[in-house]
N, C-alpha and C positions, 0 to 999 in steps of 0.2 A: 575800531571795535568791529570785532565780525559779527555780522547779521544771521540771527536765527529766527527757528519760528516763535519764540516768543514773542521777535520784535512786529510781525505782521499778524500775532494770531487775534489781534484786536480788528482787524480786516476780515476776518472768517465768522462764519457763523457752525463754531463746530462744539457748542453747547449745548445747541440746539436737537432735537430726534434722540438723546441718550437712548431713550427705548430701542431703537433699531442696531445704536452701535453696541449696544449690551448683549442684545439677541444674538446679533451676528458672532463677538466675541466667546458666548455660552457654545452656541451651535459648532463653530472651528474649535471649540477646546474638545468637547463632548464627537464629533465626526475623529477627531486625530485621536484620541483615545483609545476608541473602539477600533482605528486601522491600526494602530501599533498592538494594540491587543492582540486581534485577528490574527496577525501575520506571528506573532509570536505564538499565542496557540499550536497556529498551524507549523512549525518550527520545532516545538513541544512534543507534537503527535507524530512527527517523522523518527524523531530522537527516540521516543521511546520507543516507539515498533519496532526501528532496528534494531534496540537490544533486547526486547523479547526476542528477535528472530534470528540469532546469532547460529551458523550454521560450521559444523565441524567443516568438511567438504567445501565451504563454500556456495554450495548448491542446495538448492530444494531438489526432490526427488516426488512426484507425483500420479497417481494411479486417476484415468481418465478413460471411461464410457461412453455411451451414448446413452441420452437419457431415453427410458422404455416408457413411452404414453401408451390409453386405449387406439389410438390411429394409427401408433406404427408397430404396435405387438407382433403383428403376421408376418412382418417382413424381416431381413437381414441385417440387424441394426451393428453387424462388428464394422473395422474399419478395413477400408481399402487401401489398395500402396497410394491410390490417389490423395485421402484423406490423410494418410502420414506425413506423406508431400506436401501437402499444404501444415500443414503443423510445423514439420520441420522448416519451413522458408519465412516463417515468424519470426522475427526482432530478437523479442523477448523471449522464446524457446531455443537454447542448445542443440539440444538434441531431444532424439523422439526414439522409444524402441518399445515391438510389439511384444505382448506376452501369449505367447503363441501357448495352444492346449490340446489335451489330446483329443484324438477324431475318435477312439476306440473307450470302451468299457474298460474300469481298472477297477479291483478291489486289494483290501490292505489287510495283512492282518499280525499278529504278536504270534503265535504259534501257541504253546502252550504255559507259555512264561505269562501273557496278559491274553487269557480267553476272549477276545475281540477280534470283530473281522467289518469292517462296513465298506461300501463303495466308496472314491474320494475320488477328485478328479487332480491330475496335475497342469504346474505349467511351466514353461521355462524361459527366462530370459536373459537379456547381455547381461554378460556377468560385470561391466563397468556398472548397473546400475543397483547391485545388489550391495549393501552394508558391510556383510559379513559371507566372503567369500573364500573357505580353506585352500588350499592346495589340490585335495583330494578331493573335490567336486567336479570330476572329471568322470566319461565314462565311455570304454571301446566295448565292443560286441566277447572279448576277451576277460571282462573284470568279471570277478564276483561279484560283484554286489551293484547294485544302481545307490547315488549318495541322493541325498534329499538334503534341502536346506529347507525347514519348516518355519512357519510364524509362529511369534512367541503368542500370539493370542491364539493360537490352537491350541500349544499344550496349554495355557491358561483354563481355555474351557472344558478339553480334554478334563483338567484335573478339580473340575468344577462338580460336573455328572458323575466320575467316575466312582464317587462314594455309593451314590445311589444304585449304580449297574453291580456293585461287589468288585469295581475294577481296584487295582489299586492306585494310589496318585503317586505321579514321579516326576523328581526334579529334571532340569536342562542335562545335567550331567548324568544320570542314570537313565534319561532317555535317548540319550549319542552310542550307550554299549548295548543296547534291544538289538534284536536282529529281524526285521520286519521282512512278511513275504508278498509280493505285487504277484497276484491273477491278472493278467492283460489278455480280452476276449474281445476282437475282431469279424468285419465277413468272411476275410481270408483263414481265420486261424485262431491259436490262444498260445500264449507266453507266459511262463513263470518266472521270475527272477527273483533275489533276493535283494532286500536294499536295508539302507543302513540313513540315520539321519547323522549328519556330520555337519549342522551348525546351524543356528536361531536369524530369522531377520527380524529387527521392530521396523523395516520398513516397508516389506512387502507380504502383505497378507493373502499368503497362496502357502504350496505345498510345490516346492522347485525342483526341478530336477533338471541335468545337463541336456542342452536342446539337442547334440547327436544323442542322444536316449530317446527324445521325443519323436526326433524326423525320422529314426530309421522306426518307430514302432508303426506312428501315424502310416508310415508307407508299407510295412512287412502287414501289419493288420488288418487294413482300411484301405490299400492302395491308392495313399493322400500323399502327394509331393508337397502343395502348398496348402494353407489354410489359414483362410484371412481372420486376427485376431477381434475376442469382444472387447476385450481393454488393452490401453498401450501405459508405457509411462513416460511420463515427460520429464525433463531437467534443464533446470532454469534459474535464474542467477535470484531470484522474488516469485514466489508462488503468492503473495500478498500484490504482485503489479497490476492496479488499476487497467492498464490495457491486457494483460492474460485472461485476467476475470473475465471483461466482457468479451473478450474474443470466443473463452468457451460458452459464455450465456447465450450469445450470437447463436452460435454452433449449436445449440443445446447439447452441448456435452455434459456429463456428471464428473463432478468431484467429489472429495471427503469434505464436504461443509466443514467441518471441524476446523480442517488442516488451514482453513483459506477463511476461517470465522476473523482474523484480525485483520487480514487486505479489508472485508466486506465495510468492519467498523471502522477500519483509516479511510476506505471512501467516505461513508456517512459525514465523518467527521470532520474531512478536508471539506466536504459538500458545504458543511453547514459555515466553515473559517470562512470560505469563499464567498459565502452570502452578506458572511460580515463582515467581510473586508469591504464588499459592493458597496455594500449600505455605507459603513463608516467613509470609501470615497464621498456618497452622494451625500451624505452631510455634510463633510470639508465645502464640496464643491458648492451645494446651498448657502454654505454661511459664509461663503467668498462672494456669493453671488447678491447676499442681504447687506452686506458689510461694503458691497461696491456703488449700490442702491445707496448707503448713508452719504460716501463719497461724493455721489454724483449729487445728490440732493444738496449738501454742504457746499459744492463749488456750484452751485446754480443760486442757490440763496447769497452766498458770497459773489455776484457776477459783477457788481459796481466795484466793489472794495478793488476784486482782482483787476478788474480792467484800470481802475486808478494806479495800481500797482505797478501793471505794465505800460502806463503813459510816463511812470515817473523811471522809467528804467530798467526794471526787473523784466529779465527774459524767463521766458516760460520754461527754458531747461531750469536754468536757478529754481524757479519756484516751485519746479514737480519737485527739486531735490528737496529740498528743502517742507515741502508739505509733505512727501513720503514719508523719512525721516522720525514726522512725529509716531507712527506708526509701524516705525522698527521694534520698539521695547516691548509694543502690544503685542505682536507675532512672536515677539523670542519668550514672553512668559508665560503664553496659552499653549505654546507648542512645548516647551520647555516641564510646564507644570504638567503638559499629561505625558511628555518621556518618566518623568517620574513615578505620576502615579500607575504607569505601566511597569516599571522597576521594582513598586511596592507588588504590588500583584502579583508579579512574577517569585518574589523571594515568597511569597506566603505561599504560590503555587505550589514550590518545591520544599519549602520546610513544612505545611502541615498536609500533605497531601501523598507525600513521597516516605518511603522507606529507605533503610539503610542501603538494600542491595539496588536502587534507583540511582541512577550517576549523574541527573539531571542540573544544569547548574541553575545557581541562583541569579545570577544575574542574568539580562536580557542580549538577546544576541549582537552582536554590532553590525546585521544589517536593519535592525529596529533603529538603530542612532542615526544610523547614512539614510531613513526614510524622512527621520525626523529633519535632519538637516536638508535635506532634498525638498520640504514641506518650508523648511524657513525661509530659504532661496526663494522659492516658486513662490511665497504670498508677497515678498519682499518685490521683487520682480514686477507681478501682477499689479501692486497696489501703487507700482510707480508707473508704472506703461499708464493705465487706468485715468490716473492725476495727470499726466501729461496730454495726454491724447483729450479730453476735458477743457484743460488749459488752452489747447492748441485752436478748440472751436470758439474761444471767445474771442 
């Protein structure tokens, strides 16, 4: 007949301290809970952000400053090649390119078709960074006309006011056939030209024009070869990446809060799984720690029985195994019962919380199972080293 712990548990005093073994039991159910939880959240919050942030391209595309305080208003706050050079040699940034502007006076105006004339300033940049880039966004000293690629939130506000001025409002396409005239007034000089808009960006909020347009005005005008830009734009595989943010917070650079409002709440957010994940460890590892305290108490209460036990033959490897053991069913149904009620959680998460166009699944991830089993091993392990090493001092 093989020997179990039933046949020596008359030898033990482990009816005894129920309080502590109960405690401890609560504490490891309620600590493994809250870490499969945790990590599944945080799991949750990855998932989702990615598919708000699903990018045609590939890439974010970003407009970046320098933030203007009262202490550095007086001074030059555009950026240097130095300051690109560090931007561009970041990890996490692609590429970097400046949106260079003119050094000279420009006004615009409709001619007689839209009685309007205001100042406006341009600017121009790599044309890989621009959305919507024609053919015909090109311009020699030769063309008729200079092209403009304009932002759609200009004509938007353009056709905002324009009731109130008597202008008339026009659409995207009725505003590509205007024939618009640029006054360009310099120290050197002044320039006429005609220009034409030949395509919208929703990503770049300027008024664009072909950088040979710019570099040779800036220089025939202004006698300006270079001219270090105030804002550049960056492209980068996550404008939401934890290290860009704080590298421009660092920097104090400016961004469109907007554009970068969902990195800001996936940080919060990760902040917050992170804390409960902590805690949920420091519970697990408290109620390993109450639970080893019942142990130790039980084999010191029990110190004759066992020493009886190992006069009569039993070796203390037999009897760790064996007193472990009883303590297996305990570990697989605490850890077990809260894989579940993380499973529950998770389906409610995503059915009353998620909509149709959310892809979230219901069930929980299967590095939540390999944590859990990772957690059964490890108390399994612990509470038999624990028992033996106990054993070993009597």
């Amino acid at each position: 007949m093989a020997i179990s712990f039933k046949h020596i548990e008359p030898f033990l005093n482990v009816h005894r301290n129920k309080f502590s073994k109960w405690v401890g039991y609560i504490g490891l159910g309620i600590g493994v809970l809250l870490l499969l939880c945790s990590v599944q959240m945080y799991i949750n919050i990855n998932l989702l952000i990615k598919e708000k942030n699903i990018k045609k391209t590939g890439f974010d595309f970003i407009s970046v400053s320098k933030t203007i305080t009262n202490e550095n208003m007086g001074q030059d706050n555009r950026f240097t090649q130095a300051d690109i050079n560090e931007l561009q040699s970041q990890p996490f940034i692609n590429d970097v390119a400046p949106l260079k502007s003119n050094a000279f006076k420009i006004s615009a105006g409709a001619g007689q078709l839209i009685p309007f004339s205001t100042d406006i300033f341009v600017e121009s940049l790599n044309t890989d960074f621009i959305d919507t880039v024609p053919a015909s966004f090109t311009w020699t000293n030769v063309k008729d006309y200079v092209p403009i690629i304009l932002s759609t939130d200009f004509l938007e506000m353009y056709n905002v006011f324009a009731p109130s001025w008597g202008l008339p409002q026009v659409s995207e396409k009725s505003a590509e056939s205007i024939n618009l005239f640029l006054q360009c007034r310099g120290l050197l000089g002044d320039a006429a030209f005609k220009a034409r808009i030949v395509a919208f960006s929703d990503r770049v909020n300027s008024i664009l024009v072909p950088e040979s347009f710019l570099d040779a005005q800036n220089k025939n005008l202004e006698g300006i070869d270079e001219l270090n830009s105030s804002r550049v734009f960056i492209k980068t595989k996550d404008v939401n990446n934890p290290q860009l943010l704080n590298f421009l917070q660092q920097k104090n650079y400016n961004i469109n809060k907007d554009k970068t409002r969902i990195g800001r709440t996936k940080q919060v957010l990760q902040s917050i799984m992170g804390g409960l994940t902590a805690f949920g460890i420091l519970i697990v590892l408290l109620a390993m720690v109450l639970f080893s305290f019942y142990l130790q108490l039980m084999i010191a209460r029990s110190k004759e029985n066992l020493q009886l036990l190992l006069t009569l033959g039993y070796s203390p490897k037999w009897l760790s195994k064996v007193v472990a053991k009883k303590w297996v069913p305990v570990y697989l149904i605490v850890i077990v019962a809260a894989l579940a009620a993380t499973e529950l959680l998770q389906w409610s998460f995503q059915h009353f919380t998620m909509n149709d166009t959310e892809q979230l699944s219901p069930f929980i991830n299967l590095s939540i199972v390999i944590i859990a089993v990772a957690l059964i091993i490890l108390s399994i392990l612990l509470n038999y080293r624990l028992i033996k090493k106990q054993l070993n001092l009597l």
